[in-house]
Each structure stands twice: as structure tokens, then as C-alpha cells.
N, C-alpha and C positions, 0 to 999 in steps of 0.2 A: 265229881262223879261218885255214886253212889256202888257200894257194892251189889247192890241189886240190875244196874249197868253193868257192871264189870263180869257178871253171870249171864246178862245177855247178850253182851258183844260177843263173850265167846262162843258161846251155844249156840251164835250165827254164825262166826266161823266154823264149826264143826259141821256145820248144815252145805257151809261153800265146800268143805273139803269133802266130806262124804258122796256131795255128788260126785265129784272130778274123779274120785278113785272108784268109785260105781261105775262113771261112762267108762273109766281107763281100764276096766276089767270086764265090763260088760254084766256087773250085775244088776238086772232089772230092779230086782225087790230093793235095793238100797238104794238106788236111783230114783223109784216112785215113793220111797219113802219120804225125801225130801219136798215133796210136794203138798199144797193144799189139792183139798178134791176140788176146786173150782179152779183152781189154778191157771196162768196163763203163761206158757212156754213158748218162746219166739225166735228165730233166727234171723239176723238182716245181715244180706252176705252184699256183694258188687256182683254184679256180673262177669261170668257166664254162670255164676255160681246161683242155686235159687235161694232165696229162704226158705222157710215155715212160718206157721201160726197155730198151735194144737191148743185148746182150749178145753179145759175140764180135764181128771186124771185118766180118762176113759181114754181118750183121745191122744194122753201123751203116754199110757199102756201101750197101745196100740203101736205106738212108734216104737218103742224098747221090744216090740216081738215083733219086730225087723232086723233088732242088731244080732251078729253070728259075732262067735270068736277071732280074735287076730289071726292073721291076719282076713281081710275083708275079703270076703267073695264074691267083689260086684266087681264088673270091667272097667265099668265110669269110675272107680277109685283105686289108687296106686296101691299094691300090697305095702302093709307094714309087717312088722315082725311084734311091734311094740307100740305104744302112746303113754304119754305122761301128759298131763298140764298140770304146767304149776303157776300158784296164782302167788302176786307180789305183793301190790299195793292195794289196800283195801281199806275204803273209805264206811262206816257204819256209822249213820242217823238212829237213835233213836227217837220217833215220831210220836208214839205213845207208850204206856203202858203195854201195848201188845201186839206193835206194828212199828215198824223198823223200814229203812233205806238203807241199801250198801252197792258201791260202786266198786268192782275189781278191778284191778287188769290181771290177765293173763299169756302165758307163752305157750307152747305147745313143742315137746322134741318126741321125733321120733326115726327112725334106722336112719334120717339123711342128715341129724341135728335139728336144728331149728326149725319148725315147719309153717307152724301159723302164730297167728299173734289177736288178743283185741281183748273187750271189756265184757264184763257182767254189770248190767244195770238190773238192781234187784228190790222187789218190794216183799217184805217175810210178815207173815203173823204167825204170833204166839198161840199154840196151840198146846194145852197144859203145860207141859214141862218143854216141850220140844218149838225149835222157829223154824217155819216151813215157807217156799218159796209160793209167794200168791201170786209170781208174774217176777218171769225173769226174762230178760233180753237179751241175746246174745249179739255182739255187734262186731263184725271182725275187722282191723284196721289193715290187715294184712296176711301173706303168704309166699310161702316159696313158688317157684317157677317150677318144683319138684312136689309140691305139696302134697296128700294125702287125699285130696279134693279133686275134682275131674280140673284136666291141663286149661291151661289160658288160651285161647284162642288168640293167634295172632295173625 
């Protein structure tokens, strides 16, 4: 591994972490910053739960001036008081010179503990100095019976 790796595995770490503490604060601007402008944002949830598919920065703008401060003020979602995710295991490819693969997992706590759980399946380019997500997928493996997410239908 060359130190010039060793400069971009972390600068894509910093790219995972920046988003998660943006969704967990709700800063937009540091949240779309991670992004390429063509970018591709996705969520694939199970049912009852839906995904998304936002496509281009416009599109996942749009979504971030939806989000309000903690706690949420939609009925389909549990109030929190807080949100953390923290990510664990994290797998990073480098593919080329200025394109990358990286596989997370993460957790999720918040006022009940543990809330949800699943992966970051991620493809980044190198964009000057900075590694921006060009398509990230969020896949979630799991959830509390309390979770933060509209209830399970039973």
C-alpha cells in the first residue's frame, strides 16, 4: 500500500463520517457536500417501510429541505430526542486512481438504544482533493419493534 492509498482510504472515511454526523444534525450543506452532482442516493428498506431513488444533487437537495430538527414532526415517525449512527466495519477498494468502492456496516442508537441497523454499499470519485459519493445505497438489515421508522404492521 502506497502512501498515496493510505491518503485516500482516509479522505473516504472522512467522506462516511461527514455524512452520518450531517444526517445526525441535520446539516444540509455538509450533507450535499458529500455528494457528486450526478450522484445516485438510494434506500431499499423491507416492507412496510418504502425506499427512495434520488438521482442528481438537485434531487437529493430536495430531500434535505424536507428534513426539520430533532425531534421529527411527522406522525408516521416516532419522536426522538437524538440520532447517532455509527459506522464499524468498513471495507474500501480502491478501483482506480480516482474511484473507489467501500462497504460499511452500520448501527443506529437513539432515546430507546439500539434502533436500526444495515450497510453502506458505496461507489466515490475523486474529485480534486475531496472523495464524493457517486452512488450510495443504503440497505437496512434490520429494526427495532420501537424504531424511529413508521410501526410494523402486524
Amino acid at each position: 500500500m502506497t502512501f498515496d492509498d493510505l491518503i485516500a482510504r482516509e479522505s473516504i472515511r472522512q467522506t462516511i463520517n461527514n455524512y452520518n454526523i450531517a444526517g445526525d444534525s441535520r446539516d444540509a450543506a455538509l450533507f450535499l457536500a458529500q455528494f457528486a452532482q450526478d450522484a445516485i442516493f438510494e434506500f431499499k428498506a423491507f416492507p412496510p417501510l418504502p425506499g427512495f431513488r434520488h438521482e442528481g444533487i438537485a434531487a437529493i437537495r430536495s430531500m434535505t429541505e424536507q428534513w426539520v430538527q430533532f425531534p421529527v414532526d411527522d406522525p408516521a415517525y416516532r419522536p426522538v430526542s437524538f440520532i447517532r449512527h455509527n459506522v464499524t466495519t468498513s471495507r474500501i477498494d480502491l478501483t482506480r486512481s480516482d474511484s473507489a468502492a467501500a462497504r460499511t456496516y452500520f448501527f443506529v442508537i437513539t432515546d430507546i438504544g439500539a434502533d436500526h441497523a444495515g450497510v453502506y454499499t458505496d461507489t466515490l470519485v475523486r474529485q480534486g482533493e475531496h472523495w464524493l459519493f457517486a452512488h450510495r445505497r443504503i440497505t437496512l438489515d434490520w429494526r427495532s419493534a420501537d424504531s424511529i421508522f413508521p410501526p410494523v404492521r402486524r
